[in-house]
PDB file of the backbone (N, CA, C, O) and the ligand in Angstrom, with CONECT records:
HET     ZN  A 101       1
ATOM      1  N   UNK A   1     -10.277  16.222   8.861  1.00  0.00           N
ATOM      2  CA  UNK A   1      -9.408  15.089   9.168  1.00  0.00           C
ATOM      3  C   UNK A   1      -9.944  13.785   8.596  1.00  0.00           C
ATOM      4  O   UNK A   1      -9.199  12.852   8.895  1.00  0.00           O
ATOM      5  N   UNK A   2     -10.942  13.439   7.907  1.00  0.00           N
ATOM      6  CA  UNK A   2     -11.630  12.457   7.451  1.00  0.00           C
ATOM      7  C   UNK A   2     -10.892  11.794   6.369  1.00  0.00           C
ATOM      8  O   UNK A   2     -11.104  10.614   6.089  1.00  0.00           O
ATOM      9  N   UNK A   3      -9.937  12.596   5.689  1.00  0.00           N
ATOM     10  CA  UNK A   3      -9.290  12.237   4.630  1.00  0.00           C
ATOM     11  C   UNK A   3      -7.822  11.499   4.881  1.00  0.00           C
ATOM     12  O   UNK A   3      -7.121  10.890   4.074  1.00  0.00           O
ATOM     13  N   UNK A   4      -7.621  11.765   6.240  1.00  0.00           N
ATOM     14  CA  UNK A   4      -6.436  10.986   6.821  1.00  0.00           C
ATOM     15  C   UNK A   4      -6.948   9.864   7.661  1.00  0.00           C
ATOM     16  O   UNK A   4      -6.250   9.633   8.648  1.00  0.00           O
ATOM     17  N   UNK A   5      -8.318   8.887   7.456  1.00  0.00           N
ATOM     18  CA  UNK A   5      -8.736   7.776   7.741  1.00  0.00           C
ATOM     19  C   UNK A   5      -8.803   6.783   6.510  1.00  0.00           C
ATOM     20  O   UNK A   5      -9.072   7.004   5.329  1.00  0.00           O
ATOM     21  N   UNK A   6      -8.543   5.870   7.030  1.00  0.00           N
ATOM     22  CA  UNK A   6      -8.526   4.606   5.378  1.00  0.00           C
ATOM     23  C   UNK A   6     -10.118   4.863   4.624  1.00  0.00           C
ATOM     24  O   UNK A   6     -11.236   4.457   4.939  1.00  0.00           O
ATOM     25  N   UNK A   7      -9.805   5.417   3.903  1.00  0.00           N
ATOM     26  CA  UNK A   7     -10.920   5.426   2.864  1.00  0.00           C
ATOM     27  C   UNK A   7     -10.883   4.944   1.184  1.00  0.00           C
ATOM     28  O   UNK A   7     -11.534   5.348   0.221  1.00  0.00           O
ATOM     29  N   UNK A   8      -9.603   3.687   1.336  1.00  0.00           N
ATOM     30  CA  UNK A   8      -9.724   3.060   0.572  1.00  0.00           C
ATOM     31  C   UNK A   8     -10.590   2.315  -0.461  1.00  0.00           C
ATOM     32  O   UNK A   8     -10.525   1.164  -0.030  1.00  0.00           O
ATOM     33  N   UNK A   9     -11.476   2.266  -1.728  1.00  0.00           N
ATOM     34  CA  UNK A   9     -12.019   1.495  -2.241  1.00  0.00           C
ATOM     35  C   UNK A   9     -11.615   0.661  -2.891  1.00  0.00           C
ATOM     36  O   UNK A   9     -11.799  -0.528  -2.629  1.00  0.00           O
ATOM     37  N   UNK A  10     -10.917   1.120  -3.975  1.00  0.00           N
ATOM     38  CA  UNK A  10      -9.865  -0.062  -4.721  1.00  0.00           C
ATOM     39  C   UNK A  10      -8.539  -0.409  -4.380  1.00  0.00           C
ATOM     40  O   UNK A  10      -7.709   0.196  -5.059  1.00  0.00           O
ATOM     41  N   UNK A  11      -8.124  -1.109  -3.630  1.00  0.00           N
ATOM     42  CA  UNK A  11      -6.680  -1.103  -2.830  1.00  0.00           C
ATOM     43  C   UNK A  11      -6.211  -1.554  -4.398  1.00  0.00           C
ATOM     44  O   UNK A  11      -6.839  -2.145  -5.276  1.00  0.00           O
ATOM     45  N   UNK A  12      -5.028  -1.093  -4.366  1.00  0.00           N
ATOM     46  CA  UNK A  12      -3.895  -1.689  -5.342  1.00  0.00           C
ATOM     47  C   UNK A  12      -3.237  -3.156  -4.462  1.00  0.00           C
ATOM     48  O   UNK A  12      -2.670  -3.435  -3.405  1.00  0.00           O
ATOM     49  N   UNK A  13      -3.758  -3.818  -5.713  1.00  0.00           N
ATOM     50  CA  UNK A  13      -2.587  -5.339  -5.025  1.00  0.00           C
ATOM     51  C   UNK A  13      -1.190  -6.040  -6.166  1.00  0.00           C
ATOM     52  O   UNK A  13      -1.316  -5.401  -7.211  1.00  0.00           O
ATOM     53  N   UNK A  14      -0.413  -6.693  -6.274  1.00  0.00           N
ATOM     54  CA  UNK A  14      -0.264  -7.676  -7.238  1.00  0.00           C
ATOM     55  C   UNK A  14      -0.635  -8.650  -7.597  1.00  0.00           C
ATOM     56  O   UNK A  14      -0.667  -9.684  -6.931  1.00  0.00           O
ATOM     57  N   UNK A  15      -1.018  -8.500  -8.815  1.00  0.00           N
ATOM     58  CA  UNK A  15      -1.564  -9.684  -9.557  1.00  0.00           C
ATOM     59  C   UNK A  15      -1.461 -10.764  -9.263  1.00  0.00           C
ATOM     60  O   UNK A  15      -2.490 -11.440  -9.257  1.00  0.00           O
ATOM     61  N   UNK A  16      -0.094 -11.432  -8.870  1.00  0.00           N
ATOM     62  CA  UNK A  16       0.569 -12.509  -8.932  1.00  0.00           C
ATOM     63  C   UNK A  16       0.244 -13.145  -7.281  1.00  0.00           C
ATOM     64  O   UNK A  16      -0.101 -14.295  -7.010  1.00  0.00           O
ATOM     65  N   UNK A  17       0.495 -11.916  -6.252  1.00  0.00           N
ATOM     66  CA  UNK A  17      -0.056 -12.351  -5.031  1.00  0.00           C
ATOM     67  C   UNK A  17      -1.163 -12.682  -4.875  1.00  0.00           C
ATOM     68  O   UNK A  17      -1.438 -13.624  -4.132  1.00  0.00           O
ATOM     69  N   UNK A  18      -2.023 -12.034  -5.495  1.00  0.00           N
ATOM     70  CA  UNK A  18      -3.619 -11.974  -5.465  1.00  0.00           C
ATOM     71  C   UNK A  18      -3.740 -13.655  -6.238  1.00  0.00           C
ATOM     72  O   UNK A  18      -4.622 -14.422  -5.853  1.00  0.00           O
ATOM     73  N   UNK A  19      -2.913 -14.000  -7.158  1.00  0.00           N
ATOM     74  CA  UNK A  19      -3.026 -15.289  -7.753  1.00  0.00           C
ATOM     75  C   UNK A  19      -2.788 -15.955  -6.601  1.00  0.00           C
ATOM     76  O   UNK A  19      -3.771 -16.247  -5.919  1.00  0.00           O
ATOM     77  N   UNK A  20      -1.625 -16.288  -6.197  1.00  0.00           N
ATOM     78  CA  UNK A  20      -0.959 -17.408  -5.309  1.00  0.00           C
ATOM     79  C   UNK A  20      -1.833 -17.339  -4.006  1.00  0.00           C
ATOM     80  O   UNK A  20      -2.132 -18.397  -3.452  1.00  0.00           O
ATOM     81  N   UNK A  21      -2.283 -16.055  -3.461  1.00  0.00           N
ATOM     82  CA  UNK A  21      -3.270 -16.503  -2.181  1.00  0.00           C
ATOM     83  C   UNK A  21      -4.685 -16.895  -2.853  1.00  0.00           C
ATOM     84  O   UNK A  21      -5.294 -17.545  -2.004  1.00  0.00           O
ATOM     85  N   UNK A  22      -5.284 -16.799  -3.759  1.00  0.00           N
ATOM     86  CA  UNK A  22      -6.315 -17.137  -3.958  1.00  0.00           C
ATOM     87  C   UNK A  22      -6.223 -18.563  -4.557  1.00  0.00           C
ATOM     88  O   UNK A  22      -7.242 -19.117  -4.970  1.00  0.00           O
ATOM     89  N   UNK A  23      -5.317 -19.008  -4.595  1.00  0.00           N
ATOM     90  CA  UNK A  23      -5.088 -20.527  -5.002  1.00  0.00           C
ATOM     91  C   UNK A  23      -4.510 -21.553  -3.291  1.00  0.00           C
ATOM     92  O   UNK A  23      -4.249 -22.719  -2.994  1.00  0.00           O
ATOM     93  N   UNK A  24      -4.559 -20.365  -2.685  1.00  0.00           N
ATOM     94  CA  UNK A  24      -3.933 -21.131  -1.170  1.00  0.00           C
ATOM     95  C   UNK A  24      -2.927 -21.595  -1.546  1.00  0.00           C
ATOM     96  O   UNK A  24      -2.932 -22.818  -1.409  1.00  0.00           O
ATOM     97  N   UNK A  25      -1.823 -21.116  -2.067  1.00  0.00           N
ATOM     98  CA  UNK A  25      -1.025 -21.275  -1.943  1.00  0.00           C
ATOM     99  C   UNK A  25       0.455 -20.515  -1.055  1.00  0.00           C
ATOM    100  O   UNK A  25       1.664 -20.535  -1.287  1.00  0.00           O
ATOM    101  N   UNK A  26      -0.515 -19.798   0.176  1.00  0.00           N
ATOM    102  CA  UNK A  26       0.697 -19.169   0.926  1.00  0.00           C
ATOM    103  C   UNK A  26      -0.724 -19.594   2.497  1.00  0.00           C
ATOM    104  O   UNK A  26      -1.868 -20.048   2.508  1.00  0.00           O
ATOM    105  N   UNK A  27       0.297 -19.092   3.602  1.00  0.00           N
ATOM    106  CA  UNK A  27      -0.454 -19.618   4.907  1.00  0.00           C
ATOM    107  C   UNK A  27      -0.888 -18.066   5.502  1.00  0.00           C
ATOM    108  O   UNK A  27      -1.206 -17.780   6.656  1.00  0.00           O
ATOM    109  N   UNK A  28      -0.788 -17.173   4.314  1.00  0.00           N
ATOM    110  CA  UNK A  28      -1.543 -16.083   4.807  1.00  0.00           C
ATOM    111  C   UNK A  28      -2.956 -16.159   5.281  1.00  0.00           C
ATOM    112  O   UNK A  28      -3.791 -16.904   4.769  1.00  0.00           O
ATOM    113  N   UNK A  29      -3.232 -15.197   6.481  1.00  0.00           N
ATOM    114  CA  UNK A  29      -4.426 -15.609   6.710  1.00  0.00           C
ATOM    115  C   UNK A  29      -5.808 -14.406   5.792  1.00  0.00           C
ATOM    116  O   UNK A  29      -7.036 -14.379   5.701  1.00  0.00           O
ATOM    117  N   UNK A  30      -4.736 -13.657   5.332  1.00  0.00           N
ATOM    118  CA  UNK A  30      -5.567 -12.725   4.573  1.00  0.00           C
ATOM    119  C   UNK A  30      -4.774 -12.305   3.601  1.00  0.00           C
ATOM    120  O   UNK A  30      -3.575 -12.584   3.618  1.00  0.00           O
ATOM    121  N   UNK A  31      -5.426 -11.452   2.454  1.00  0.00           N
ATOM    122  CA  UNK A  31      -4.145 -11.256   1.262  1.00  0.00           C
ATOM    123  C   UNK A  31      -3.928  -9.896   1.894  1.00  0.00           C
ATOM    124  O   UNK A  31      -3.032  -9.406   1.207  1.00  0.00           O
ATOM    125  N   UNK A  32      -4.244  -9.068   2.780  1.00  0.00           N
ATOM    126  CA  UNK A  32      -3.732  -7.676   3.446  1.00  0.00           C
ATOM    127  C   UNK A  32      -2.597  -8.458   4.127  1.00  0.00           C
ATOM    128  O   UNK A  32      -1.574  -7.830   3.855  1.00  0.00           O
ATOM    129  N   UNK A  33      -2.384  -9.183   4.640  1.00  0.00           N
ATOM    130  CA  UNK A  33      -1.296  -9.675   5.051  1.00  0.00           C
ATOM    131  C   UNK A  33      -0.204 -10.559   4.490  1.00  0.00           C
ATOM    132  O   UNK A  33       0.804 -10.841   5.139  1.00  0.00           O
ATOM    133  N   UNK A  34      -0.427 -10.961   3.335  1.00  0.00           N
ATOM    134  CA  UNK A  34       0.674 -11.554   2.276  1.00  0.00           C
ATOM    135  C   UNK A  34       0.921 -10.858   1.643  1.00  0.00           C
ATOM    136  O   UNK A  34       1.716 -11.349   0.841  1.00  0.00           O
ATOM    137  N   UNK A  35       0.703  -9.689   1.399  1.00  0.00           N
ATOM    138  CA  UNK A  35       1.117  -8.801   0.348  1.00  0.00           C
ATOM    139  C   UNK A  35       2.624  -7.909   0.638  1.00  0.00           C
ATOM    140  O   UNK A  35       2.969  -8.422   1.702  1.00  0.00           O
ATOM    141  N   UNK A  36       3.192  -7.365   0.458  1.00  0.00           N
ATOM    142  CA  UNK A  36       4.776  -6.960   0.725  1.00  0.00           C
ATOM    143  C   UNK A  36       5.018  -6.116  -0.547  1.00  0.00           C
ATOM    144  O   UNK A  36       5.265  -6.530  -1.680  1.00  0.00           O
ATOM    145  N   UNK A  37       4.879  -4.691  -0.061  1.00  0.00           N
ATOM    146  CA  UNK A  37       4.470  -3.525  -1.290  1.00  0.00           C
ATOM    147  C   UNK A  37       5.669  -2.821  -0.710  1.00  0.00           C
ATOM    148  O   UNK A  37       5.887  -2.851   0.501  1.00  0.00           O
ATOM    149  N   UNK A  38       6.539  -2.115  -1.660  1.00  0.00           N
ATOM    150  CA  UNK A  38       6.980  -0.737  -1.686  1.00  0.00           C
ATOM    151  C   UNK A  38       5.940   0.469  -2.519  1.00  0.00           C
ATOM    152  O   UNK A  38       5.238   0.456  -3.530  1.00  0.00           O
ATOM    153  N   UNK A  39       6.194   1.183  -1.766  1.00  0.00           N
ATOM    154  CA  UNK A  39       5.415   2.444  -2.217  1.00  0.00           C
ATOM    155  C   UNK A  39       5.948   4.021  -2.481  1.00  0.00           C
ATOM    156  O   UNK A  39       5.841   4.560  -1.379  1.00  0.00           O
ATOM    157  N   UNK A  40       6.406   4.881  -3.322  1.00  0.00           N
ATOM    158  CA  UNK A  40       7.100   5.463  -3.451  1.00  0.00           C
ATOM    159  C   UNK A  40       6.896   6.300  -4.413  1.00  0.00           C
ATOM    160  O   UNK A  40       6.204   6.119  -5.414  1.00  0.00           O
ATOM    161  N   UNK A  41       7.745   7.608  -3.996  1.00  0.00           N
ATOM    162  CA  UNK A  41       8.145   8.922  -5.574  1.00  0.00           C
ATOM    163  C   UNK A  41       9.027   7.776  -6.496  1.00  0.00           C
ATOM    164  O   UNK A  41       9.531   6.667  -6.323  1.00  0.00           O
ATOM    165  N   UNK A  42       8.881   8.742  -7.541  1.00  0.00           N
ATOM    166  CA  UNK A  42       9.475   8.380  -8.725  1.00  0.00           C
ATOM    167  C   UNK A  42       9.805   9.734  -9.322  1.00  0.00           C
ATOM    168  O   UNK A  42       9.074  10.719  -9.218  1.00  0.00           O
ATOM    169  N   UNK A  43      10.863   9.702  -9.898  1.00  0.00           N
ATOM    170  CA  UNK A  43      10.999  11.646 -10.883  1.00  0.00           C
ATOM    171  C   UNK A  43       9.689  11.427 -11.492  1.00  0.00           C
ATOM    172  O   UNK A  43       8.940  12.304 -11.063  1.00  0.00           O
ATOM    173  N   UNK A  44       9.132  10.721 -12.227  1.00  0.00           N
ATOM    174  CA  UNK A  44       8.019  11.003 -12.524  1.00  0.00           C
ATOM    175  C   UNK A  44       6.716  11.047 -11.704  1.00  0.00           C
ATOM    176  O   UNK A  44       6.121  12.100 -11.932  1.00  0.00           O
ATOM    177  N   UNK A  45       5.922  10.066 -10.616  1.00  0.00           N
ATOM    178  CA  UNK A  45       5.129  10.608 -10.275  1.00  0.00           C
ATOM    179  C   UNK A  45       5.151   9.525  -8.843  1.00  0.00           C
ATOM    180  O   UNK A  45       5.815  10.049  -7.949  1.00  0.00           O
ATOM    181  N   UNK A  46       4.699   8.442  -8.527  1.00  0.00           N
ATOM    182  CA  UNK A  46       4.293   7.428  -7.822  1.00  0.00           C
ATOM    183  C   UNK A  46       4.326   6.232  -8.160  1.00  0.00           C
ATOM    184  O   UNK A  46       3.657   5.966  -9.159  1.00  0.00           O
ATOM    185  N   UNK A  47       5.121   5.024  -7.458  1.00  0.00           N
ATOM    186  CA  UNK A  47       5.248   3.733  -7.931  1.00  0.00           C
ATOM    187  C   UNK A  47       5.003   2.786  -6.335  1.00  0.00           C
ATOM    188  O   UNK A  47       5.336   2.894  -5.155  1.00  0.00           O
ATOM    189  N   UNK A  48       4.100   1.721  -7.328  1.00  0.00           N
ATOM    190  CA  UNK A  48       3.787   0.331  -6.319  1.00  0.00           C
ATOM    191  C   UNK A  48       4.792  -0.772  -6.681  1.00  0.00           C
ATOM    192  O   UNK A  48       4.715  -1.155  -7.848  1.00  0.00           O
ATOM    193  N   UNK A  49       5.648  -1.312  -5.969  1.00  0.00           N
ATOM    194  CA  UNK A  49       6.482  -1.898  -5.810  1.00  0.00           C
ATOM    195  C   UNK A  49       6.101  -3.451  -4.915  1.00  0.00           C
ATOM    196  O   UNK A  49       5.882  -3.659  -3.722  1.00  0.00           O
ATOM    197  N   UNK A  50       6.157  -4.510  -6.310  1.00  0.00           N
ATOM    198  CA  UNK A  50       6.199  -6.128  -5.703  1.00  0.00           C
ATOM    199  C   UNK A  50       7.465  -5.730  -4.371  1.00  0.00           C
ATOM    200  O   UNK A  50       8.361  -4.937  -4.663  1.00  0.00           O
ATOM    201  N   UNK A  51       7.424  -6.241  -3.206  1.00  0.00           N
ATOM    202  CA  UNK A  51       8.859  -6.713  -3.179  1.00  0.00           C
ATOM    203  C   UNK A  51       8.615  -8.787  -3.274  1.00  0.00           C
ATOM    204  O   UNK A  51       9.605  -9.500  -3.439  1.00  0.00           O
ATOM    205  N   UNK A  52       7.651  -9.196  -3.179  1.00  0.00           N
ATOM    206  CA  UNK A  52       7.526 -10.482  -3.213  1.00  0.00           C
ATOM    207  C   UNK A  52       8.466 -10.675  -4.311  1.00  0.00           C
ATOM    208  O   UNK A  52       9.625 -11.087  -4.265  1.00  0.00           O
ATOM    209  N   UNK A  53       7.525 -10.179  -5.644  1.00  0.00           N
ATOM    210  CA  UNK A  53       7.732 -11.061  -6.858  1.00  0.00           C
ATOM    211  C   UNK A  53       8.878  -9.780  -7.497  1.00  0.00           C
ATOM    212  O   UNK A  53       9.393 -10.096  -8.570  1.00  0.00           O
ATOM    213  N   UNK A  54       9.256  -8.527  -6.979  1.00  0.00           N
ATOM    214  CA  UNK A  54      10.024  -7.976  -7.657  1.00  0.00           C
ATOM    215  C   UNK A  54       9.589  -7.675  -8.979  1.00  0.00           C
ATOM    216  O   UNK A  54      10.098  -7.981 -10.057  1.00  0.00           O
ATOM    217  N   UNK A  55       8.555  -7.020  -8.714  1.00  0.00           N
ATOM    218  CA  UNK A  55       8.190  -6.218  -9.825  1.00  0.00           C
ATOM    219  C   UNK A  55       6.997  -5.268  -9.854  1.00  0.00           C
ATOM    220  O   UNK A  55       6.092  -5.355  -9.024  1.00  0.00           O
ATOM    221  N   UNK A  56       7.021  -4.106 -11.100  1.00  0.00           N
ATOM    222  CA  UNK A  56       5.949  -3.114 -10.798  1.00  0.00           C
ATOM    223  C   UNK A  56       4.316  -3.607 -10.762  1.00  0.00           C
ATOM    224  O   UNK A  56       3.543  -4.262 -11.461  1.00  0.00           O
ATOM    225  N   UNK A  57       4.313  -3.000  -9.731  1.00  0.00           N
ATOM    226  CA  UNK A  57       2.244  -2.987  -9.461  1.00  0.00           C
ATOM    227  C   UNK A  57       1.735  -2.251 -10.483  1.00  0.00           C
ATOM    228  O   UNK A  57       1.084  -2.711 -11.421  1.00  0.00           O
ATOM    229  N   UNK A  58       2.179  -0.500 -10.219  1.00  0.00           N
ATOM    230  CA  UNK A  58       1.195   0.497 -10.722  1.00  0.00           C
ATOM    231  C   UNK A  58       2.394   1.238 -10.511  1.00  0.00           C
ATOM    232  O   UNK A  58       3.274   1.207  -9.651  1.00  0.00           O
ATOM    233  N   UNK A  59       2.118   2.112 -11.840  1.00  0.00           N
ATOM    234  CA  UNK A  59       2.924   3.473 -11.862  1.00  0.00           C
ATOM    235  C   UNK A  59       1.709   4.762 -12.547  1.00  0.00           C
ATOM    236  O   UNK A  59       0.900   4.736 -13.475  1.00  0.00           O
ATOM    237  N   UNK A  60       2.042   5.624 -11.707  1.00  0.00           N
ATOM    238  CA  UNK A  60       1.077   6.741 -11.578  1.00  0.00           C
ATOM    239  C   UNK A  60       1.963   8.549 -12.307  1.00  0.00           C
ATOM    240  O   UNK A  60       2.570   9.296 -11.540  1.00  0.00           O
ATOM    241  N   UNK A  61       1.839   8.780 -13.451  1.00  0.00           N
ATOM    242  CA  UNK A  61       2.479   9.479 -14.132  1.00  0.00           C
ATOM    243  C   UNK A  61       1.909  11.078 -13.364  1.00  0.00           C
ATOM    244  O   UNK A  61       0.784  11.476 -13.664  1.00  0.00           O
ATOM    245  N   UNK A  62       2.557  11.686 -12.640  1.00  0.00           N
ATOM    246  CA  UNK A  62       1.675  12.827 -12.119  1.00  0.00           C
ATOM    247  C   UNK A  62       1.514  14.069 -13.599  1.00  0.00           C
ATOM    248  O   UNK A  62       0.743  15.025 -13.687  1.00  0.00           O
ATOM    249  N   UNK A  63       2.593  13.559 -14.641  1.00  0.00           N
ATOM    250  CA  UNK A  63       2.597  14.096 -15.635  1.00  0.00           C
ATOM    251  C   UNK A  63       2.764  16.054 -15.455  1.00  0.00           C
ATOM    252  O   UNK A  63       1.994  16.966 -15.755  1.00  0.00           O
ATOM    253  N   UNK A  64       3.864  16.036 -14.957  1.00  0.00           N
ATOM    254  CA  UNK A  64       4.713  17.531 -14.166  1.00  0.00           C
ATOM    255  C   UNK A  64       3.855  18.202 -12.927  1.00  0.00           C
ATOM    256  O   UNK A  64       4.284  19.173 -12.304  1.00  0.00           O
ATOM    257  N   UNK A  65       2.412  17.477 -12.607  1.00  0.00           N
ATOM    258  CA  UNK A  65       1.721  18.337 -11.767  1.00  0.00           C
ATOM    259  C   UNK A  65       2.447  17.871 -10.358  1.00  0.00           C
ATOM    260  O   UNK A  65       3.210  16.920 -10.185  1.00  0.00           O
ATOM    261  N   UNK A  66       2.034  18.706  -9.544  1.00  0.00           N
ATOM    262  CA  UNK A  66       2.845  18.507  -8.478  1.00  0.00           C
ATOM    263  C   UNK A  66       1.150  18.374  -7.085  1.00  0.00           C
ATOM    264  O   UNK A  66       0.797  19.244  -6.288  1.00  0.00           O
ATOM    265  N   UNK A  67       0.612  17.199  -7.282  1.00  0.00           N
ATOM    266  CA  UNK A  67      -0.507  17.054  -6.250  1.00  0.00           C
ATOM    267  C   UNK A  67      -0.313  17.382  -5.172  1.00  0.00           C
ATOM    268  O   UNK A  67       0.841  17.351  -4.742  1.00  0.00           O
ATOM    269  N   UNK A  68      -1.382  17.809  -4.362  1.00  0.00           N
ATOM    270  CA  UNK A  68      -1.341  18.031  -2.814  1.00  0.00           C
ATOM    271  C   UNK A  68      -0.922  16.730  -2.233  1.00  0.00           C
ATOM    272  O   UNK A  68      -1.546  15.807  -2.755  1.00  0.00           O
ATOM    273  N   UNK A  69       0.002  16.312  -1.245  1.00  0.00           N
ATOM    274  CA  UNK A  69       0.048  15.252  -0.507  1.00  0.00           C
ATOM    275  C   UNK A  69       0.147  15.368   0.659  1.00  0.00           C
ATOM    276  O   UNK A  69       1.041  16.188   0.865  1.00  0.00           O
ATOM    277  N   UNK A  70      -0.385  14.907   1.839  1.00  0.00           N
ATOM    278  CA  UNK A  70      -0.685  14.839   3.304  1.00  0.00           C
ATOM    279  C   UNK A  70      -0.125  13.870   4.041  1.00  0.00           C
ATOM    280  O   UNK A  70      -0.503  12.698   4.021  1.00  0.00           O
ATOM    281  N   UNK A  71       0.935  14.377   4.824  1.00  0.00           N
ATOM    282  CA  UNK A  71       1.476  12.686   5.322  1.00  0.00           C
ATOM    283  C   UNK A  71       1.671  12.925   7.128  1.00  0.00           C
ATOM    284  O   UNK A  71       2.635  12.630   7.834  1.00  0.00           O
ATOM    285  N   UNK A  72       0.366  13.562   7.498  1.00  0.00           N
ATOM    286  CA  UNK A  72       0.407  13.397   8.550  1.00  0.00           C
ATOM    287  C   UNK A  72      -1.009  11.882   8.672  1.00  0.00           C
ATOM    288  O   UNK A  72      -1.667  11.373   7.765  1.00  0.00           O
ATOM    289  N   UNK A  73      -1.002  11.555  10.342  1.00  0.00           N
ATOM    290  CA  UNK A  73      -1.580  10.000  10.289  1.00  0.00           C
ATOM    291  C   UNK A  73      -1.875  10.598  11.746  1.00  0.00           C
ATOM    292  O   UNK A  73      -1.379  11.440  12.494  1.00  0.00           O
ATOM    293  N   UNK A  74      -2.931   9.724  11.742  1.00  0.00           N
ATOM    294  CA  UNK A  74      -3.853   9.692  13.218  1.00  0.00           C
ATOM    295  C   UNK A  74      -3.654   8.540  13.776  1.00  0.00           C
ATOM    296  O   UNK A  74      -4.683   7.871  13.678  1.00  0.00           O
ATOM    297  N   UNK A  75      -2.578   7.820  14.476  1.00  0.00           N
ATOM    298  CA  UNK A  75      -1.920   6.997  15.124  1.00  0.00           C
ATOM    299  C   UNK A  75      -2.406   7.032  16.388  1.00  0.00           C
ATOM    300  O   UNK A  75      -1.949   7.905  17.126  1.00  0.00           O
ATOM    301  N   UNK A  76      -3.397   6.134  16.902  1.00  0.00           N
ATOM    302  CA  UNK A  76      -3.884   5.880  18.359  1.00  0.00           C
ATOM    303  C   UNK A  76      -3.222   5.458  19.322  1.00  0.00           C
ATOM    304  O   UNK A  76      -3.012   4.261  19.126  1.00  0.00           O
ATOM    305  N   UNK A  77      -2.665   5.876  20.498  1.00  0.00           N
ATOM    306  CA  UNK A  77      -2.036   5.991  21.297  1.00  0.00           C
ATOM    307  C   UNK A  77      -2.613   5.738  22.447  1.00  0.00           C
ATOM    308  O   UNK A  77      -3.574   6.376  22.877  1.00  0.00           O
ATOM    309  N   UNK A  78      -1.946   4.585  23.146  1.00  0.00           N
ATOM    310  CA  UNK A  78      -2.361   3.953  24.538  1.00  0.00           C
ATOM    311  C   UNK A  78      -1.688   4.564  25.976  1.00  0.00           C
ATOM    312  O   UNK A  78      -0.879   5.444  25.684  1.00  0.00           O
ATOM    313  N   UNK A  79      -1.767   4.398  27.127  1.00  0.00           N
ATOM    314  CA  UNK A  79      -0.575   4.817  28.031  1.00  0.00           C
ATOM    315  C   UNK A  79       0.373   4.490  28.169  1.00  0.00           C
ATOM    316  O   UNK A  79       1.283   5.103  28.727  1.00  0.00           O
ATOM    317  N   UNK A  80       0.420   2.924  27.462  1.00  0.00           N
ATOM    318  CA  UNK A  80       1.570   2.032  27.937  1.00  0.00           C
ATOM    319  C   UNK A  80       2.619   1.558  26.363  1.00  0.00           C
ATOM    320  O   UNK A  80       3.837   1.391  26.306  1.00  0.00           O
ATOM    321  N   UNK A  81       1.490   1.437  25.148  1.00  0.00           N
ATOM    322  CA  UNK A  81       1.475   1.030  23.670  1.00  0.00           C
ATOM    323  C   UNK A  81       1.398   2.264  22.524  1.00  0.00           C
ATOM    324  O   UNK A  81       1.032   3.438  22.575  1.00  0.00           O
ATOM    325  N   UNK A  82       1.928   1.397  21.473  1.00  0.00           N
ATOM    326  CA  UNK A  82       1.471   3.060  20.639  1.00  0.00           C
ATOM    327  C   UNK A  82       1.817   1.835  19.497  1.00  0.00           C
ATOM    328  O   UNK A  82       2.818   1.268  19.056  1.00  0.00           O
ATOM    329  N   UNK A  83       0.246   1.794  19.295  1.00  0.00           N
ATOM    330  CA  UNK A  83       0.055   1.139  17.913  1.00  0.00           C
ATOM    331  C   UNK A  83      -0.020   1.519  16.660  1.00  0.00           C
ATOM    332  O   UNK A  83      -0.915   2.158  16.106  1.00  0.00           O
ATOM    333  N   UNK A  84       1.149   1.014  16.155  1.00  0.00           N
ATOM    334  CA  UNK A  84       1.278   1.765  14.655  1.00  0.00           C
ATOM    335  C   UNK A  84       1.130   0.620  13.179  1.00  0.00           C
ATOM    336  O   UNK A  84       1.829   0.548  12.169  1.00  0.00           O
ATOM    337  N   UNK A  85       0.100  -0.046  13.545  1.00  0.00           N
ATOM    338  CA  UNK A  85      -0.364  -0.574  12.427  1.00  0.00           C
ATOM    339  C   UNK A  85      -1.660  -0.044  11.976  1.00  0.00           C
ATOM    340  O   UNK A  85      -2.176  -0.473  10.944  1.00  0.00           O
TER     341      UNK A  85
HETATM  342 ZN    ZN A 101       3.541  -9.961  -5.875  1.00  0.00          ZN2+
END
């Protein structure tokens, strides 16, 4: 189950966000939180999606292979809450 914990190293961001918060120019308090991504299939493989600036991040050509993908999530659960961030 280790592989369904954030084990992110290089997050994908946009350029352009990564510009405008690092110039302070938004009242984000972090760029994980100014950022506004679609994420998605494509017939071809995987696409990162601005929705800020409306336009592509990263496109990922799986090039006909068909990768393993896992989309179950370990979502911590309170008695009363069920936090899904
Ligand atoms: Zn952007």
């Amino acid at each position: 189950m280790q592989h369904l914990l954030n084990n992110i190293k290089e997050p994908i961001v946009c350029a352009a966000c990564l510009d405008e918060f690092s110039r302070g120019l938004s009242d984000a308090s972090s760029l994980r939180g100014y950022l506004r991504m679609d994420v998605g299939f494509t017939d071809a493989g995987l696409q990162v999606w601005c929705q800020r600036h409306e336009a592509n991040i990263c496109v990922i050509d799986f090039e006909g292979a068909r990768p393993e993908a896992d989309f179950r999530s370990l979502i911590k659960k309170s008695d009363t809450t069920q936090d899904a961030e």
